[in-house]
gemmi code that builds the backbone of each chain (N, CA, C; Angstrom):
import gemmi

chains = {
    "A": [
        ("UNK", (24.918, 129.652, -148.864), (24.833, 128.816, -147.662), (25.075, 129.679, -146.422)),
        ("UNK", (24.307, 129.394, -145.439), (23.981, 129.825, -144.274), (25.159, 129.322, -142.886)),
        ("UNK", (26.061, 129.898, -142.475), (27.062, 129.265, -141.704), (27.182, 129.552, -139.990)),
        ("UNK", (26.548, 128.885, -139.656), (26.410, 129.461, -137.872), (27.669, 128.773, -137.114)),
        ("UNK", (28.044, 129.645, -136.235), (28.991, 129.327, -135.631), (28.649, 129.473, -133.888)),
        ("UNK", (29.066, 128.650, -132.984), (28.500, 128.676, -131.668), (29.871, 128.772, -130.223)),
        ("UNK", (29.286, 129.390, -129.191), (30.559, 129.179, -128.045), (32.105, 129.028, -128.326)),
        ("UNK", (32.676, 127.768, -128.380), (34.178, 128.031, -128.633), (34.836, 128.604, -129.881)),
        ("UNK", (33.962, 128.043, -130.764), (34.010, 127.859, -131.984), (33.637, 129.236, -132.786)),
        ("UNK", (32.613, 129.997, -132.051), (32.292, 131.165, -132.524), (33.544, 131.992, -132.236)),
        ("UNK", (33.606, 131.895, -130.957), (35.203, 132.950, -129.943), (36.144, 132.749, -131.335)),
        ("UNK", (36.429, 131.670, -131.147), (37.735, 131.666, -132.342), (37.899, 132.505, -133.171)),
        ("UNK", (36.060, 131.969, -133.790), (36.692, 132.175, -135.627), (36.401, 133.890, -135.482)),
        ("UNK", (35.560, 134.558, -134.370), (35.332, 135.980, -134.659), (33.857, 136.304, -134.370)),
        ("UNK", (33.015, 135.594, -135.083), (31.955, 136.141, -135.629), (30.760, 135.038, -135.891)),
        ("UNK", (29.481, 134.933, -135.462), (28.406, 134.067, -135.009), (28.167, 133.390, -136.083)),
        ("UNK", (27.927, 134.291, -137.530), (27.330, 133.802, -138.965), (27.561, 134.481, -139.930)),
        ("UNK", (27.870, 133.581, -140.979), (28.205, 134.649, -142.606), (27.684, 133.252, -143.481)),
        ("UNK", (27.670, 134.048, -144.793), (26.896, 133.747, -145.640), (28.359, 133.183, -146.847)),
        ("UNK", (27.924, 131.704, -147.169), (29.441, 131.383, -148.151), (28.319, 130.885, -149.358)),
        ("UNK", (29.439, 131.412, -150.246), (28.526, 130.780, -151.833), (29.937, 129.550, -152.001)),
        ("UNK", (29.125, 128.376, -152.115), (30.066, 127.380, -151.835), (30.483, 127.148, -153.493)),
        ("UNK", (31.494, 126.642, -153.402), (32.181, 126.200, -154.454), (31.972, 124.918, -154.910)),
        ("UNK", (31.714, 124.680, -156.177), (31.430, 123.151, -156.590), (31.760, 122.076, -156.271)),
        ("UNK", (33.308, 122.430, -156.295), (33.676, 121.217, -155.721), (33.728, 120.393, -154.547)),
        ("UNK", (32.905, 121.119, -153.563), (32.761, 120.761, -151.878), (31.540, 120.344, -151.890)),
        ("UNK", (31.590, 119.132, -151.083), (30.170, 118.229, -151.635), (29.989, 117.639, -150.263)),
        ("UNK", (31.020, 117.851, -148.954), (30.704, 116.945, -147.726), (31.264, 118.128, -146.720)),
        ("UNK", (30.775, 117.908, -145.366), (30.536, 118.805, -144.067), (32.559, 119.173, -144.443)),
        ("UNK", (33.342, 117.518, -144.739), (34.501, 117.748, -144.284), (35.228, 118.901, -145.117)),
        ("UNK", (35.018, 118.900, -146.310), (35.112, 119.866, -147.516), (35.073, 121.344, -147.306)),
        ("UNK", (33.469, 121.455, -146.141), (33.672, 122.825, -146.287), (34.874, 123.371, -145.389)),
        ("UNK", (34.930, 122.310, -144.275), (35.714, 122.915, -142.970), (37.290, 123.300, -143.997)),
        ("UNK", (37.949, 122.453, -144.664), (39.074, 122.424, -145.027), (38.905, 124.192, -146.025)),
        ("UNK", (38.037, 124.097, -146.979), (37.624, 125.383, -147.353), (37.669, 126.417, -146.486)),
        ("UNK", (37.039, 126.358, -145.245), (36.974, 127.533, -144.169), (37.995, 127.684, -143.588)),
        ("UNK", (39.074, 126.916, -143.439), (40.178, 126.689, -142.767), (41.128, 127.513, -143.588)),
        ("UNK", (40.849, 127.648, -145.123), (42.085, 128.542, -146.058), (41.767, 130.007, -145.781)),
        ("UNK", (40.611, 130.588, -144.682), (40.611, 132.029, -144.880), (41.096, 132.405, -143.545)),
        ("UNK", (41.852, 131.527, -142.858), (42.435, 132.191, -141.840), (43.097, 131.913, -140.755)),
        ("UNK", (43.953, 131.683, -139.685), (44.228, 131.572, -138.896), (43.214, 131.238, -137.747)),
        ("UNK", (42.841, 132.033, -137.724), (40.719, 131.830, -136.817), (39.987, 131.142, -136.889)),
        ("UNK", (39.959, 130.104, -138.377), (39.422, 129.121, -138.637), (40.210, 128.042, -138.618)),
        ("UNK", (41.733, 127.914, -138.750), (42.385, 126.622, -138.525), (42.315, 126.014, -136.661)),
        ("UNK", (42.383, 127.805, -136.399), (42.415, 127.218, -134.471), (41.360, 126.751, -134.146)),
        ("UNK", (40.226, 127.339, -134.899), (38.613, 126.588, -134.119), (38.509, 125.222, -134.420)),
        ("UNK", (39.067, 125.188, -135.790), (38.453, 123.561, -136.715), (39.968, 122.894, -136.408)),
        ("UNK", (40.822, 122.824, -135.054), (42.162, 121.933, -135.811), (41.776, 120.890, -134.392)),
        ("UNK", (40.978, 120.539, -133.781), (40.426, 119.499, -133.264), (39.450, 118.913, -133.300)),
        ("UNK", (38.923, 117.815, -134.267), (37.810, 117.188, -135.359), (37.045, 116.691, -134.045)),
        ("UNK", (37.703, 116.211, -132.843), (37.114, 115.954, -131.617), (36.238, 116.338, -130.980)),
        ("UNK", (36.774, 117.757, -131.107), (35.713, 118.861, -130.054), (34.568, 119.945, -131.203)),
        ("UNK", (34.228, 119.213, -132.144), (33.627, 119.468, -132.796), (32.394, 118.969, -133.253)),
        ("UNK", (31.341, 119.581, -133.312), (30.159, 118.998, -133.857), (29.523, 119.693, -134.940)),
        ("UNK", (28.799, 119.132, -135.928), (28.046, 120.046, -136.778), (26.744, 119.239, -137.515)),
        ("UNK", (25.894, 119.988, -137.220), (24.369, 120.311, -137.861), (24.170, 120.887, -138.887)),
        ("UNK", (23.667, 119.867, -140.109), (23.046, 120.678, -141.508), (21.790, 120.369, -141.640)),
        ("UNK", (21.236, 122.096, -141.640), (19.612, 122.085, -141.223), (19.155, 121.548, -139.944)),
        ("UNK", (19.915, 122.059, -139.035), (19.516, 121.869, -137.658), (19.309, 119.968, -137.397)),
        ("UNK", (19.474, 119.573, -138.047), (20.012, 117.782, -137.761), (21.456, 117.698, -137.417)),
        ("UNK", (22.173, 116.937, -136.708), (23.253, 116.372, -136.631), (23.834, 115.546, -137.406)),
        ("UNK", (25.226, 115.677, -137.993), (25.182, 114.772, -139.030), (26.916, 114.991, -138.344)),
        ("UNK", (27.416, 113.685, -139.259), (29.089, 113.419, -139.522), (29.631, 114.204, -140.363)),
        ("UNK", (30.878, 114.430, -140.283), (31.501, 114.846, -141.060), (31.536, 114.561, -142.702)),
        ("UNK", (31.331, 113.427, -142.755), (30.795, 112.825, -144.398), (29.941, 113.259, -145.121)),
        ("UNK", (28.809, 113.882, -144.365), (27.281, 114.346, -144.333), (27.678, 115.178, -145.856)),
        ("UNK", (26.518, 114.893, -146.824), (26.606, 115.654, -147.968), (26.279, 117.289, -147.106)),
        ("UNK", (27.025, 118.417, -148.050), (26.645, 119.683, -147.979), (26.105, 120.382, -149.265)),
        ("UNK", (25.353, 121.206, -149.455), (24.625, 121.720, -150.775), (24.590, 123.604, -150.400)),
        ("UNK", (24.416, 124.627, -151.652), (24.239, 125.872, -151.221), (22.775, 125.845, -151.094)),
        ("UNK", (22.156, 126.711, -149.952), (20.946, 126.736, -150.096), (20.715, 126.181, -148.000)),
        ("UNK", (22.254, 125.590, -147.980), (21.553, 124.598, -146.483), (21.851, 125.585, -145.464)),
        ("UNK", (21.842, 125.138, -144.255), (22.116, 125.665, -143.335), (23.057, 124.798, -142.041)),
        ("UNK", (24.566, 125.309, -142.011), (25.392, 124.290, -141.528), (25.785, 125.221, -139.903)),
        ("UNK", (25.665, 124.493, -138.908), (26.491, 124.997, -137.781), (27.483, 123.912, -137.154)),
        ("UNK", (28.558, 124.919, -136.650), (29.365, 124.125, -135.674), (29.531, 124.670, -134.402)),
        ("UNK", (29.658, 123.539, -133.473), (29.702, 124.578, -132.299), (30.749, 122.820, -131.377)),
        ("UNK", (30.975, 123.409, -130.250), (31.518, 121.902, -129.652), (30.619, 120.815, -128.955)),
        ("UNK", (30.813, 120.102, -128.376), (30.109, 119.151, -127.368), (29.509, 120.492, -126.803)),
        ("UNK", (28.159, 119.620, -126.259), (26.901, 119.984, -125.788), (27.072, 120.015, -124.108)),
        ("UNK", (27.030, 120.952, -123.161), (27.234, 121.239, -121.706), (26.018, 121.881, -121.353)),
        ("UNK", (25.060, 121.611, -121.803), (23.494, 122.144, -121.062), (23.357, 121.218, -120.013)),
        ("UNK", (21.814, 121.772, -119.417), (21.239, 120.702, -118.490), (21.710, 121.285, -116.768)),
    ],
    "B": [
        ("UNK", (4.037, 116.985, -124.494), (5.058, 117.766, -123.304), (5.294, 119.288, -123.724)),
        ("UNK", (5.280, 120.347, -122.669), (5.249, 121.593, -122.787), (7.675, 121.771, -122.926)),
        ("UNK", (7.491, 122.470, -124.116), (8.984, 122.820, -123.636), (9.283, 123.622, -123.690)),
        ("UNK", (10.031, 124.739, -123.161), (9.853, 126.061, -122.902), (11.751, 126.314, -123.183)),
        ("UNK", (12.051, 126.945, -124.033), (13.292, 127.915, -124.149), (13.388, 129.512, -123.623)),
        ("UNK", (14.096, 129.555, -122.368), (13.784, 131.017, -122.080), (14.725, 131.856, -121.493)),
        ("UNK", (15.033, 132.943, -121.521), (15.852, 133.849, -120.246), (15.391, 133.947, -118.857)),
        ("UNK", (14.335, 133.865, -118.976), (13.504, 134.075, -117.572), (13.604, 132.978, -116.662)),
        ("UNK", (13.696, 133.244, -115.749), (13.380, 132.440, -114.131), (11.899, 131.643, -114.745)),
        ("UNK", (12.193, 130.349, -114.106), (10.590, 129.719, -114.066), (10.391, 129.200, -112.131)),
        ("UNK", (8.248, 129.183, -112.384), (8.637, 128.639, -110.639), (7.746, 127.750, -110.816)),
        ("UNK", (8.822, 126.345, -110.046), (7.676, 125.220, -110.266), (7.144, 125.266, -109.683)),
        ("UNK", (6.259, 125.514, -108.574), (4.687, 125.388, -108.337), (3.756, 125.619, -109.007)),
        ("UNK", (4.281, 126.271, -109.937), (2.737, 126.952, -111.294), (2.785, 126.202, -112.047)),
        ("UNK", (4.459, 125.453, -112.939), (4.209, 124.931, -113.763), (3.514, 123.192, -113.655)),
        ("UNK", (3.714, 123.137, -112.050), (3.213, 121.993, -111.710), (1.693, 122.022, -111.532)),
        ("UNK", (1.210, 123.322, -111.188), (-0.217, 123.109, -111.354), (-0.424, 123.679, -112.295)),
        ("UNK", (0.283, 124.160, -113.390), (-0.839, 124.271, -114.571), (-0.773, 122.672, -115.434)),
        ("UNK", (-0.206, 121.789, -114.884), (-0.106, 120.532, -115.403), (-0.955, 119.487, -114.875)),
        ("UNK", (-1.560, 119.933, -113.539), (-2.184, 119.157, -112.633), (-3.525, 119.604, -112.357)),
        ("UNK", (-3.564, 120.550, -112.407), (-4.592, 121.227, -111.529), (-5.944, 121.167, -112.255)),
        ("UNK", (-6.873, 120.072, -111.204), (-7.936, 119.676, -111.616), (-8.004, 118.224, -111.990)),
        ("UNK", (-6.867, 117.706, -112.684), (-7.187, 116.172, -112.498), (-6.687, 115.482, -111.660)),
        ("UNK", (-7.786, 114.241, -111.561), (-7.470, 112.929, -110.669), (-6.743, 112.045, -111.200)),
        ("UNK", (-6.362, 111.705, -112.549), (-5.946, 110.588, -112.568), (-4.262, 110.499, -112.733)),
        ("UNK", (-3.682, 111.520, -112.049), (-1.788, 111.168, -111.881), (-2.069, 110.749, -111.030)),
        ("UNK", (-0.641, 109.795, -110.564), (-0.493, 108.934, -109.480), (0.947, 109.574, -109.510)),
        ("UNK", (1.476, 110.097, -109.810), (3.093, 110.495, -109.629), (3.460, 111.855, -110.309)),
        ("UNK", (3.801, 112.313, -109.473), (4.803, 113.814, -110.148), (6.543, 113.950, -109.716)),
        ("UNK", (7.279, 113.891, -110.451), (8.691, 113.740, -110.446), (9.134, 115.336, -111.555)),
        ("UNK", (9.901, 116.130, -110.080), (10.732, 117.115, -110.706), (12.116, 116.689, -110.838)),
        ("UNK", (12.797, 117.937, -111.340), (13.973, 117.929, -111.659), (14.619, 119.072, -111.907)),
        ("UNK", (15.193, 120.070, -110.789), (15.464, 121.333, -111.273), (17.491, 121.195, -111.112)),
        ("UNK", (18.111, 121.558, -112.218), (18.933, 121.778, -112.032), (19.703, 123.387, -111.341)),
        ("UNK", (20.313, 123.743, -111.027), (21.176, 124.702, -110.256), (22.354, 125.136, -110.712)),
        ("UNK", (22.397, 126.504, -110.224), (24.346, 127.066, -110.897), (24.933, 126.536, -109.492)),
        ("UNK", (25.824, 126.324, -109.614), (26.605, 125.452, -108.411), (27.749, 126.963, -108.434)),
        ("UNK", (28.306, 127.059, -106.798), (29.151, 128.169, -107.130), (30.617, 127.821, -106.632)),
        ("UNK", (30.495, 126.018, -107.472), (32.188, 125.764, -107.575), (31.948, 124.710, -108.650)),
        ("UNK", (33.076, 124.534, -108.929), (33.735, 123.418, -110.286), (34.998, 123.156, -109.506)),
        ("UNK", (35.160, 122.328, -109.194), (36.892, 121.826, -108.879), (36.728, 122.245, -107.307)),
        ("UNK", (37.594, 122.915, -107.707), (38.510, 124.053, -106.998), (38.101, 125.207, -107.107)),
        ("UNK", (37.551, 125.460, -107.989), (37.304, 126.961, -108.640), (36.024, 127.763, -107.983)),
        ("UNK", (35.653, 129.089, -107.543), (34.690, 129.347, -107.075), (34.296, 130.173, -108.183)),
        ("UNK", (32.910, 129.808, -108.563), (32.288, 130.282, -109.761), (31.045, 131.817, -109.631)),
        ("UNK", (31.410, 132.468, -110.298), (30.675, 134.006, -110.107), (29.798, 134.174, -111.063)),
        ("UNK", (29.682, 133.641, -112.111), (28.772, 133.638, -112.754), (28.722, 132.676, -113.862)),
        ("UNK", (27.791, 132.434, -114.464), (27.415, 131.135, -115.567), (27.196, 131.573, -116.721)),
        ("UNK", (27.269, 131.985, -118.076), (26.604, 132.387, -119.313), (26.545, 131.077, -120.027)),
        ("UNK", (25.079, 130.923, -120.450), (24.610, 130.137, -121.378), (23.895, 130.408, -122.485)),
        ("UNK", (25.019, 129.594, -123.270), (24.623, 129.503, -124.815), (23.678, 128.397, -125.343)),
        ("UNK", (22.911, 129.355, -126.573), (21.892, 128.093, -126.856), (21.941, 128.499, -128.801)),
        ("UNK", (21.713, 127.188, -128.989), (21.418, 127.982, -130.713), (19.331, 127.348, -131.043)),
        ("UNK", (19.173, 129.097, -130.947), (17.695, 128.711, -131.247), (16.891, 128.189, -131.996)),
        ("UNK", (15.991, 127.904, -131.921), (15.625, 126.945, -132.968), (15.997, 125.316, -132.730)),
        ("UNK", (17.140, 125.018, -132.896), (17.366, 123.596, -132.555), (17.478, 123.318, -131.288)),
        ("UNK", (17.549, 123.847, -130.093), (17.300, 123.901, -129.083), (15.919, 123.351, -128.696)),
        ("UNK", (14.773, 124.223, -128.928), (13.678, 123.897, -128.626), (13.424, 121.882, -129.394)),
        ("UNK", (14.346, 122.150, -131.260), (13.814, 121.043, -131.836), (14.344, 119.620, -130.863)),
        ("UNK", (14.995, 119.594, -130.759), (16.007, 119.124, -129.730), (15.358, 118.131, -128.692)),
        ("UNK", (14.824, 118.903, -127.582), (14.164, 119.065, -126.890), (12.732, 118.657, -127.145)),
        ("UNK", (11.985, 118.775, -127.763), (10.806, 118.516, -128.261), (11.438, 116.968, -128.879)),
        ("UNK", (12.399, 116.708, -129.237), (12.795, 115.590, -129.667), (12.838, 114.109, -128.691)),
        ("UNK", (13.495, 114.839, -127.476), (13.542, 114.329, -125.974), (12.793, 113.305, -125.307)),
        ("UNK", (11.843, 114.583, -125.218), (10.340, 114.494, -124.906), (9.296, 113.269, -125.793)),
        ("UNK", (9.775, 113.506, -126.898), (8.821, 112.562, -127.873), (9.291, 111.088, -127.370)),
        ("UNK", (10.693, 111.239, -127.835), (10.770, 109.528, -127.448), (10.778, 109.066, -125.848)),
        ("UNK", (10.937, 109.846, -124.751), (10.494, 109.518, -123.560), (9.307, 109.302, -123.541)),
        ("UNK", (7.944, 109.764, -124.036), (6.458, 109.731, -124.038), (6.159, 108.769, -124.693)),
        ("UNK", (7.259, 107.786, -125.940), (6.907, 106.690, -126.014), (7.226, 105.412, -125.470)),
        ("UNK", (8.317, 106.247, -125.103), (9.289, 104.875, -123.635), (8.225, 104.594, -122.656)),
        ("UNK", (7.885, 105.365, -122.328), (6.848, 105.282, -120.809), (5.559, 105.867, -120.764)),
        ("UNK", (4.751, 105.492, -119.990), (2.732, 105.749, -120.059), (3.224, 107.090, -119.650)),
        ("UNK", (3.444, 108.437, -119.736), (3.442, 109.412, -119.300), (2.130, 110.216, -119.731)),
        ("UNK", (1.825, 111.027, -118.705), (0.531, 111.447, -118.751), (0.788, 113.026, -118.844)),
        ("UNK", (1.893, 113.537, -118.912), (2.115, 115.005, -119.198), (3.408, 115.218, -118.634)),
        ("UNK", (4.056, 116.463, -119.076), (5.520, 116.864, -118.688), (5.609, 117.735, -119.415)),
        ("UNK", (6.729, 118.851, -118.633), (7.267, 119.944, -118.930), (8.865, 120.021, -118.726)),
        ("UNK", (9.478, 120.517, -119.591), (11.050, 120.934, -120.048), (11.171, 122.306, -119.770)),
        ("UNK", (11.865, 123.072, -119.067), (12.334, 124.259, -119.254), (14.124, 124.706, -119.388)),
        ("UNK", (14.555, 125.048, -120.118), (15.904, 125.348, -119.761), (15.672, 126.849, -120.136)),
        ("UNK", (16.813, 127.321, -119.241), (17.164, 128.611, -119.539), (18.107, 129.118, -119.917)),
        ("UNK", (18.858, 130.214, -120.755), (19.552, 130.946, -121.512), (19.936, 131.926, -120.873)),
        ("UNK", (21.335, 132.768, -121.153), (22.048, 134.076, -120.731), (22.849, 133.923, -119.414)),
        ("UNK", (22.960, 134.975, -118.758), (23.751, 135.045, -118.102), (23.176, 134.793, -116.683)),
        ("UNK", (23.673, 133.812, -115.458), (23.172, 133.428, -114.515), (23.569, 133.391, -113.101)),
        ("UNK", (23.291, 133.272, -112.048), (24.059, 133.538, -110.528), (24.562, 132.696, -110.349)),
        ("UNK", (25.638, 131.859, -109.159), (24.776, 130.678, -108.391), (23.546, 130.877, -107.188)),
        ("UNK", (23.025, 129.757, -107.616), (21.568, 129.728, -106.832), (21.073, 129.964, -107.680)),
        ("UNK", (20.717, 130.315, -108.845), (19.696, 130.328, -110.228), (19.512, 128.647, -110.586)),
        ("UNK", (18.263, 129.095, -111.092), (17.534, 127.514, -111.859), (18.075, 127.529, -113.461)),
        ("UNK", (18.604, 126.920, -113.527), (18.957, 126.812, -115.010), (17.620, 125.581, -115.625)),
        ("UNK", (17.215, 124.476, -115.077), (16.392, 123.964, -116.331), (15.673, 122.751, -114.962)),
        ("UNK", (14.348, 122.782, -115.879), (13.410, 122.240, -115.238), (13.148, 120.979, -115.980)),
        ("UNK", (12.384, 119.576, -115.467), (12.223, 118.584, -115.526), (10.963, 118.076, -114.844)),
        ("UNK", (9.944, 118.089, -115.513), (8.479, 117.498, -114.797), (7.848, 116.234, -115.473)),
        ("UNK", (8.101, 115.594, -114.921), (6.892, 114.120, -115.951), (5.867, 113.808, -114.516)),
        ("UNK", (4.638, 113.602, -115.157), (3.723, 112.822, -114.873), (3.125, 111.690, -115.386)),
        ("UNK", (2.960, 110.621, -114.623), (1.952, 109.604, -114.837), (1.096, 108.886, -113.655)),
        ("UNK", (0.732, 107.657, -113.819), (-0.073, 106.898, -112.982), (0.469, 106.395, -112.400)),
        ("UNK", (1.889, 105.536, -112.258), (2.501, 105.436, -110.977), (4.850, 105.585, -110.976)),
        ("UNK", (4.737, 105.734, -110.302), (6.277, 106.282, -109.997), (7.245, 105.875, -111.245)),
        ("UNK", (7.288, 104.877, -111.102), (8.492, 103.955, -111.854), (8.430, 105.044, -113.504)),
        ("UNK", (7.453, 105.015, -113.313), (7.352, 106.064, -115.343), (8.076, 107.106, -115.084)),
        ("UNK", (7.635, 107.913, -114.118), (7.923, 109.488, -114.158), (9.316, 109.595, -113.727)),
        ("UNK", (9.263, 108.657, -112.878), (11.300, 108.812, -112.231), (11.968, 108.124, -113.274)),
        ("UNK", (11.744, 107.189, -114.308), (12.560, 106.972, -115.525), (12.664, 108.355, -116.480)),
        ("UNK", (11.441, 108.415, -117.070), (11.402, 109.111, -117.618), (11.994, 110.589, -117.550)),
        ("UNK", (12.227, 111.295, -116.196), (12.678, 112.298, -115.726), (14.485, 112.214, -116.214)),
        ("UNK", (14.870, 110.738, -115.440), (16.376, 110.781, -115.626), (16.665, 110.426, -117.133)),
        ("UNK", (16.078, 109.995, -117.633), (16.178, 109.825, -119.281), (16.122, 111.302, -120.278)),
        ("UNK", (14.892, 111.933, -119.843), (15.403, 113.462, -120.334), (16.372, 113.912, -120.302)),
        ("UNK", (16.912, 113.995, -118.641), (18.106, 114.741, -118.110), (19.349, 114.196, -118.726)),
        ("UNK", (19.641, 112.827, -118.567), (20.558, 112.258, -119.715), (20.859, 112.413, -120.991)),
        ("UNK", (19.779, 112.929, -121.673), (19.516, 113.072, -123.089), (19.717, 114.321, -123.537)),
        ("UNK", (19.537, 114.983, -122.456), (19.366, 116.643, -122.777), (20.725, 117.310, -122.113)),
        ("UNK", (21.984, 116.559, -121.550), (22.844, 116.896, -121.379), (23.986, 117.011, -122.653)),
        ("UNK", (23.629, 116.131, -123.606), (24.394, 115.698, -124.518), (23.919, 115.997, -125.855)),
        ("UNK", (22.634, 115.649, -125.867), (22.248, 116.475, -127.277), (21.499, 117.667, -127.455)),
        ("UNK", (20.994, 118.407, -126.532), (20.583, 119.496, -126.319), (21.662, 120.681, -127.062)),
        ("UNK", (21.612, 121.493, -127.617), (22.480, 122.879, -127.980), (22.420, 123.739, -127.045)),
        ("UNK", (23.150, 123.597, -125.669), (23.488, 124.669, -125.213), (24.485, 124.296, -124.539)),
        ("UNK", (25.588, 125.725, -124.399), (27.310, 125.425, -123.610), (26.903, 126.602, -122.772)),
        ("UNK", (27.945, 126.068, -121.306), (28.020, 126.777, -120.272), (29.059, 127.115, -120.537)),
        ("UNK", (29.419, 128.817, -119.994), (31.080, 129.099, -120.112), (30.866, 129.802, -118.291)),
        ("UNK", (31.944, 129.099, -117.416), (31.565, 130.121, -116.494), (32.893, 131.033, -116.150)),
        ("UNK", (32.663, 132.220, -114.769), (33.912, 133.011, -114.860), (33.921, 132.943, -113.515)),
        ("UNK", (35.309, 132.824, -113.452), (36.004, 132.382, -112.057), (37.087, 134.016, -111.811)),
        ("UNK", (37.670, 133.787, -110.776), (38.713, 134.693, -110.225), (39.640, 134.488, -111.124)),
        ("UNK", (39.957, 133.754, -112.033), (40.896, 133.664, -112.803), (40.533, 134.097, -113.964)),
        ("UNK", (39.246, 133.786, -114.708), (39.111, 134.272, -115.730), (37.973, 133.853, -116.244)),
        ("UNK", (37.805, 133.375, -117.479), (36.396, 132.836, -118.079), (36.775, 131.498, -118.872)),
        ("UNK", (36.088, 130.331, -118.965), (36.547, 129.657, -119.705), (34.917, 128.868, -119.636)),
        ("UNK", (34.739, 127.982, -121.289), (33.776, 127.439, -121.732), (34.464, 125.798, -120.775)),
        ("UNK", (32.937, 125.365, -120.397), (33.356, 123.944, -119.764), (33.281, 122.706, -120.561)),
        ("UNK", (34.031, 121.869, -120.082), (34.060, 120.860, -121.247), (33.357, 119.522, -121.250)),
        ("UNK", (32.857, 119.078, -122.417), (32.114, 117.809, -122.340), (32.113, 116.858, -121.217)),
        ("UNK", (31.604, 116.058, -120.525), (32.243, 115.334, -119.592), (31.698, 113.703, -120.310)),
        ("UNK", (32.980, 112.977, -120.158), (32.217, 111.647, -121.257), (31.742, 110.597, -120.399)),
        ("UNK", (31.410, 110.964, -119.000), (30.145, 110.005, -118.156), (29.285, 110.671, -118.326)),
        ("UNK", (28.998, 111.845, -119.162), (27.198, 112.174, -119.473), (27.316, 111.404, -120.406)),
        ("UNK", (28.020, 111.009, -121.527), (27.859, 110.400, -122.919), (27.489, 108.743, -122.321)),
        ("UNK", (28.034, 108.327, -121.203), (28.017, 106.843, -120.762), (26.455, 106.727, -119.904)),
        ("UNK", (26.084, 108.097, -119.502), (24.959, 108.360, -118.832), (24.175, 107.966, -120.004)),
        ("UNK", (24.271, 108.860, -121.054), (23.343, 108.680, -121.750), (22.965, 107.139, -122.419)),
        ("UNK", (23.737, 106.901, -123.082), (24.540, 105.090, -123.708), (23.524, 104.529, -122.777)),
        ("UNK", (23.805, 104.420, -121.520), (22.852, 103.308, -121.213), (21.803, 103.083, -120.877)),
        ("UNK", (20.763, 103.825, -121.729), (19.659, 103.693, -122.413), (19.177, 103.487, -123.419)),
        ("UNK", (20.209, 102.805, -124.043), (20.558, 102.012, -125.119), (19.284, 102.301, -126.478)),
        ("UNK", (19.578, 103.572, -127.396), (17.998, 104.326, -127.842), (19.267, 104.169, -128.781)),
    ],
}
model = gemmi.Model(1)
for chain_id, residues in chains.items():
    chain = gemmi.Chain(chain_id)
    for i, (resn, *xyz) in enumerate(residues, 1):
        res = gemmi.Residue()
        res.name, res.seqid = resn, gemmi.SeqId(i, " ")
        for name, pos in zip(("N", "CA", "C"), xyz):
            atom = gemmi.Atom()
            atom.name, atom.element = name, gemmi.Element(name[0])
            atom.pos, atom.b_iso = gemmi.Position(*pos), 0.0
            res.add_atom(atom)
        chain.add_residue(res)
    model.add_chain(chain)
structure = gemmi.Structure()
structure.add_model(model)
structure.setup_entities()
């Protein structure tokens, strides 16, 4: 799985995109975050406000509930300030 | 609708006549250029960097566009936003609808702009005398948007 990371969210965790071979048992958007959250300090500060967070699997917007699969392509980044 | 993702400066007089030029039958042209403003608050702003994630950006956008063109008789329109690092006095993003008479193109214009504040993929971070910081959602674009009840 394909993991993009954007603006605040990128700053945090380090680094734009990496590649996770997901583990079976993570089956929803919320799953992986809690997963991403055990490798670091960098990932608890980006992901510890569910608020200022958004995420896209396969470039759609989806909830946190949103099934996740290996193979997809998931980003997070915060609320949207274009325009 | 033409939508354009870019670094580059755009100038509307071209993109308005390469949209126009030669036909008779618009009755209305409605722009919309937004601007780097060189304050927030209090704060005097030196520069703008904008983030976009590609690809969904454009999809996004092209998304916009679709359901405005079925909201309203629009007879053509163009989207431009732009990416990287910016002045104030730079154009950050363009807004063109045409049709046959006003009421379409001036809906349709502020309905993009509403739409494309909030679901569009791109963040402004700007840098002040103090430092740099990403700006934050504002939730009267989200109420902007809402009441167009889509």
């Amino acid at each position: 799985m394909e993991i993009f990371y954007f603006a605040r969210i990128r700053e945090d965790i380090g680094h734009s995109s990496e590649t996770v071979n997901l583990p079976e048992n993570i089956s929803i958007v919320n799953g992986l975050i809690e997963y991403l959250c055990e490798r670091g300090e960098n990932y608890q500060t980006a992901f510890k406000n569910d608020a200022a967070i958004r995420v896209a699997v396969n470039q759609t917007y989806v909830n946190f509930d949103h099934p996740v699969q290996d193979g997809d392509e998931v980003a997070f980044f915060p609320p949207m300030t274009g325009g | 609708m033409k939508v354009l993702v870019q670094d580059q400066d755009f100038d509307i007089a071209a993109e308005i006549n390469e949209l126009c030029g030669g036909r008779t039958d618009i009755g209305a042209i409605v722009t919309f250029t937004g601007l780097v403003r060189d304050f927030h608050g209090d704060n005097k702003i030196r520069q703008m960097t904008l983030e976009h994630f590609p690809g969904m950006a454009e999809k996004q956008l092209e998304a916009i566009c679709k359901t405005a063109s079925e909201r309203w008789p629009l007879q053509g329109g163009t989207v431009i936003h732009r990416y990287g690092p910016l002045d104030p006095g730079n154009q950050i993003v363009l807004v063109i609808t045409l049709s046959a008479h006003r009421e379409a193109a001036f809906e349709a214009a502020e309905f993009i702009m509403d739409w494309l504040k909030t679901d569009a993929p791109f963040w402004k971070k700007e840098q002040t005398a103090e430092g740099t910081h990403w700006v934050e959602a504002k939730t009267e674009d989200d109420q902007r948007k809402d009441r167009w009840k889509i």
